[in-house]
C-alpha positions in Angstrom: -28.5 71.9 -60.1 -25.7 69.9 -60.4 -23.9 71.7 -57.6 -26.3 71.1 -55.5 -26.2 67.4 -55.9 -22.5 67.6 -55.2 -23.0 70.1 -51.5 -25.3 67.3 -50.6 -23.6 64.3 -51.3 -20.4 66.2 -49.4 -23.1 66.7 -46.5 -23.7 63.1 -46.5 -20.4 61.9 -46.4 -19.1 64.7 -43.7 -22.7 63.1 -41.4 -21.5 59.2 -42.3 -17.7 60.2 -41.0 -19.4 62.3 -38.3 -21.5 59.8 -36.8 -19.2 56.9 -35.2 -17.1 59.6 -33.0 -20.0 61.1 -32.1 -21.6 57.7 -31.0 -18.0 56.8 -29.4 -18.2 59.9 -27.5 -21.7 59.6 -26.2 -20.8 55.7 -25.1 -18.0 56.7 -23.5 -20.2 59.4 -21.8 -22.7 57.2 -20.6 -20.2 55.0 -19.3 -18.6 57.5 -17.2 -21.7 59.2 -15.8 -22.9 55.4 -14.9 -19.5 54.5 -13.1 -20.0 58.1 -10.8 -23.6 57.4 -10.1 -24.1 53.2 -10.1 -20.3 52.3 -9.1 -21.5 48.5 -9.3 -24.2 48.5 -12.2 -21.4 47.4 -15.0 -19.8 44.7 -12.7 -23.1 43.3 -11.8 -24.3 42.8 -15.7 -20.6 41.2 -16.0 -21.2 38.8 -13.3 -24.4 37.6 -14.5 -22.8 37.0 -17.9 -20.0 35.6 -16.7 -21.1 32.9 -14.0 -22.5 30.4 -16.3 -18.8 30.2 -18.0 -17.2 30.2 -14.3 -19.7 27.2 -13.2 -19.0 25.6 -16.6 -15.4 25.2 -15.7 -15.5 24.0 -12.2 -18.1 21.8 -13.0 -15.0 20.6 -16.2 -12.4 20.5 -13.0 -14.4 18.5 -11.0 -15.7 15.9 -12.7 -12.0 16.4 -15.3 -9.6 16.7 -13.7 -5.9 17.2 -15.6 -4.0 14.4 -16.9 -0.8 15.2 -14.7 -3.3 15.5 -11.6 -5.2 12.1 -12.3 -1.8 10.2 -12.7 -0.3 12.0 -9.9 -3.4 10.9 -7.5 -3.1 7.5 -8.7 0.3 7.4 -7.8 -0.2 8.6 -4.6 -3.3 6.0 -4.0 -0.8 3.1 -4.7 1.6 4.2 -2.8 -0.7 4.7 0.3 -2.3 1.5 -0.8 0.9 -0.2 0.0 1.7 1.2 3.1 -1.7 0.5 4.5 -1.0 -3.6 3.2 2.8 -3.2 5.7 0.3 -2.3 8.3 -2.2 -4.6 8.2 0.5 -7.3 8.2 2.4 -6.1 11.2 -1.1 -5.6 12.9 -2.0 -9.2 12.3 1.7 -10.3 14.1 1.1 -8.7 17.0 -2.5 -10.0 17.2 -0.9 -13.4 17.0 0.7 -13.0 20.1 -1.5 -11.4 21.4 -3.9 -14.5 21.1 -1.3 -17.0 22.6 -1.2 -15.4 25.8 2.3 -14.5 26.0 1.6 -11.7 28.0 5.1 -10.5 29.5 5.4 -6.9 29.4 9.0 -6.6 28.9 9.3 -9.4 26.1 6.2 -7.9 24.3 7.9 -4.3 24.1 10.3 -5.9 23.6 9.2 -7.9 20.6 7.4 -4.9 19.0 10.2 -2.7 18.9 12.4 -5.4 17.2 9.7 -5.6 14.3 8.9 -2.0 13.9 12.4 -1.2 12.9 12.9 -3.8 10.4 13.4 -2.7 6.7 11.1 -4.6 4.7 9.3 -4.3 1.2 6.0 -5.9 0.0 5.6 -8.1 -3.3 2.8 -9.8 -4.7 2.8 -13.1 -5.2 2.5 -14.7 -8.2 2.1 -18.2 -8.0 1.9 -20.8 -4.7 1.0 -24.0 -3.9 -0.7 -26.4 -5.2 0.2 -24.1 -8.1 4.2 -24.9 -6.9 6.0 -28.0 -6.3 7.5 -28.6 -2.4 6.1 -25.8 -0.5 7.7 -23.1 -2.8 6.3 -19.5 -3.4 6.8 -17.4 -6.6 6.9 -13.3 -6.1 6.7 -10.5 -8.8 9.8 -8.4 -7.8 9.9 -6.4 -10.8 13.6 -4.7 -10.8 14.9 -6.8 -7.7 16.0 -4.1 -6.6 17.2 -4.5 -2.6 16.5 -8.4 -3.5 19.2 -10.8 -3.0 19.4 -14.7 -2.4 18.9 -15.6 1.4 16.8 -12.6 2.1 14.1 -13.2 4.8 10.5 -13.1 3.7 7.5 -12.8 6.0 4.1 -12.3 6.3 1.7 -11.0 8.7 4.5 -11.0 11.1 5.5 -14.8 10.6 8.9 -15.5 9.1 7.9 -17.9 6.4 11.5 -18.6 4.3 13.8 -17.1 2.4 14.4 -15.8 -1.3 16.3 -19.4 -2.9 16.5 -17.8 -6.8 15.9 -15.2 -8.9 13.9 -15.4 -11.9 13.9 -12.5 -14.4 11.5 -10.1 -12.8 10.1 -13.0 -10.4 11.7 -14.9 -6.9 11.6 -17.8 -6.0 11.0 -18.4 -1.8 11.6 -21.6 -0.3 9.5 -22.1 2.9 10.9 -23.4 6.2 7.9 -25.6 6.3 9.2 -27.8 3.3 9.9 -31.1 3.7 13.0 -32.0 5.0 13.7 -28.9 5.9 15.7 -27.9 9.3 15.0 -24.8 11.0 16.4 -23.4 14.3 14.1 -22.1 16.4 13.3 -21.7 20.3 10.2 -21.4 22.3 8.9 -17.4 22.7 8.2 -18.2 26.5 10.8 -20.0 27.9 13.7 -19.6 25.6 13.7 -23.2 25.1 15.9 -24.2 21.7 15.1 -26.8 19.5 16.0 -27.9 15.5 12.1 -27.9 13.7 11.7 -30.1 10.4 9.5 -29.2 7.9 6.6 -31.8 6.7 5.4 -30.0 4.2 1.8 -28.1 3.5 2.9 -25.3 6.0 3.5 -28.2 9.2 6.2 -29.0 11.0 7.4 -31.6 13.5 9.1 -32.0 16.6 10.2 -34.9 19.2 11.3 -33.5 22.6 11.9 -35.7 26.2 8.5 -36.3 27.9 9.7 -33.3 30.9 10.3 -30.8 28.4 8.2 -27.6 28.8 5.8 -27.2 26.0 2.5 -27.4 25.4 0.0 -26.8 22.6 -0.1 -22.6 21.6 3.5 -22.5 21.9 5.4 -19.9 19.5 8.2 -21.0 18.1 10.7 -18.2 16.9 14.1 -17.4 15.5 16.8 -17.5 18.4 18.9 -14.3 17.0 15.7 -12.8 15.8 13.0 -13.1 18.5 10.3 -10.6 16.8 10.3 -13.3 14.0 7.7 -16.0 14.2 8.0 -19.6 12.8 5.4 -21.6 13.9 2.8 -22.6 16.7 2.4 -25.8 18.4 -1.1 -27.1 17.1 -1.1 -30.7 19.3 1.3 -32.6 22.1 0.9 -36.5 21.4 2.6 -38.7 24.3 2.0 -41.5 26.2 2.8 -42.2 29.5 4.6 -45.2 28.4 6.8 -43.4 26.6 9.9 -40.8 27.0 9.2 -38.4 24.1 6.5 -37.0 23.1 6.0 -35.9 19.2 4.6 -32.2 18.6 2.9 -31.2 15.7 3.1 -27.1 14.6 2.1 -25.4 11.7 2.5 -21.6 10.4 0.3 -19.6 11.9 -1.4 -17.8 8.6 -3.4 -19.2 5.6 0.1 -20.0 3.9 -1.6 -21.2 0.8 -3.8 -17.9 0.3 -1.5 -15.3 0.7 -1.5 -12.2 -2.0 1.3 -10.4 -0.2 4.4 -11.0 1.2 7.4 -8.7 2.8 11.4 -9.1 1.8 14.1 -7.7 3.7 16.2 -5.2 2.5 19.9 -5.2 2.0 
């Protein structure tokens, strides 16, 4: 009896070792005979587990993108940003001139191609008047670097001053237009040359002999620098009485809502 007992339980226990490599075989079987028969069956079941996974992570790269990535667009956006603000400025120039008539094809290409190769960088503005004193603006400039004293500073085409000081991070620019303040300049269509004094608020003034060739639309621009604009002649008053007449000019921008400006380069 109690041998037996012990052929069976060794029975049992030769069936329970038996029975996983005779499952394993029969799997591996089944799996062969499938791949021979239905080449695609296996890879099809694996897709259909798998997509919701592979829609899961586009669906995460889409809508979350990687740190590095989402800085490295946002640099690139800023940059392009900026670039776009250069062009929108030299756009608005030419538009100036455009508006005044001065429609000589020479000077114009001329004009164009003297601007387009200037080396300029754009700051924001941080402060101008009536925020100011004396027709002064204040830049962010961060490092200054390329920034010196003296260095032209436009916008939308127009020459408006120069860099007078630098402030920690910041610039100060005096505008031609202050008060007091002497500018040489000539007229864009006859060449004409002539000292302008600033009043102030973005206006200048002039007195000329009664026969001199100007009239109101005038440009006014830099004699060594002819792509650079100062000012336009807003009014002629004279008198027939009189020998002079007195012309009134201003910058032709909103001076006193800008956001942007351009320095030149070293």
């Amino acid at each position: 009896m109690k041998t037996n007992y012990l052929l069976k339980s060794n029975d049992n226990k030769n069936k329970a070792i038996k029975a996983p490599f005779i499952f394993s075989a029969g799997f591996v079987l089944v799996l062969v005979l499938s791949h021979l028969f239905f080449p695609n069956f296996f890879f099809t079941i694996f897709s259909s587990i798998a997509k919701p996974f592979w829609v899961a992570k586009n669906y995460t790269n889409e809508f979350f993108p990687k740190p590095f990535d989402f800085f490295s667009s946002q640099n690139i956006l800023i940059n392009e940003n900026e670039s776009l603000k250069k062009r929108i400025n030299e756009l608005q120039g030419k538009i100036l001139l455009l508006e005044t008539g001065f429609a000589e094809r020479a000077n114009m290409d001329k004009f164009f191609t003297e601007a387009s190769t200037t080396d300029r960088v754009l700051y924001r503005v941080l402060a101008k008047p009536p925020q100011t004193p004396y027709d002064t603006l204040v830049l962010d400039i961060g490092k200054k670097e390329g920034v010196y004293i003296g260095a032209r500073v436009y916008s939308q085409g127009v020459l408006i001053g120069k860099i007078d000081e630098l402030l920690g991070s910041g610039a100060k620019v005096g505008l031609f237009s202050s008060a007091g303040v002497v500018t040489d300049a000539e007229i864009l269509r006859n060449g004409l040359s002539f000292p302008l004094r600033g009043k102030g608020g973005a206006n200048f003034e002039l007195t000329v002999p009664r026969a001199t060739d100007v009239i109101a639309g005038d440009i006014f621009v830099v004699p060594s620098m002819r792509s650079s604009v100062i000012a336009r002649v807003d009014k002629v008053n004279e008198k027939e009485s009189d020998s002079f007449k007195r012309l009134l000019l201003s910058v032709p921008i909103k001076m006193f809502s800008l956001q942007w400006v351009e320095v030149e380069k070293k």
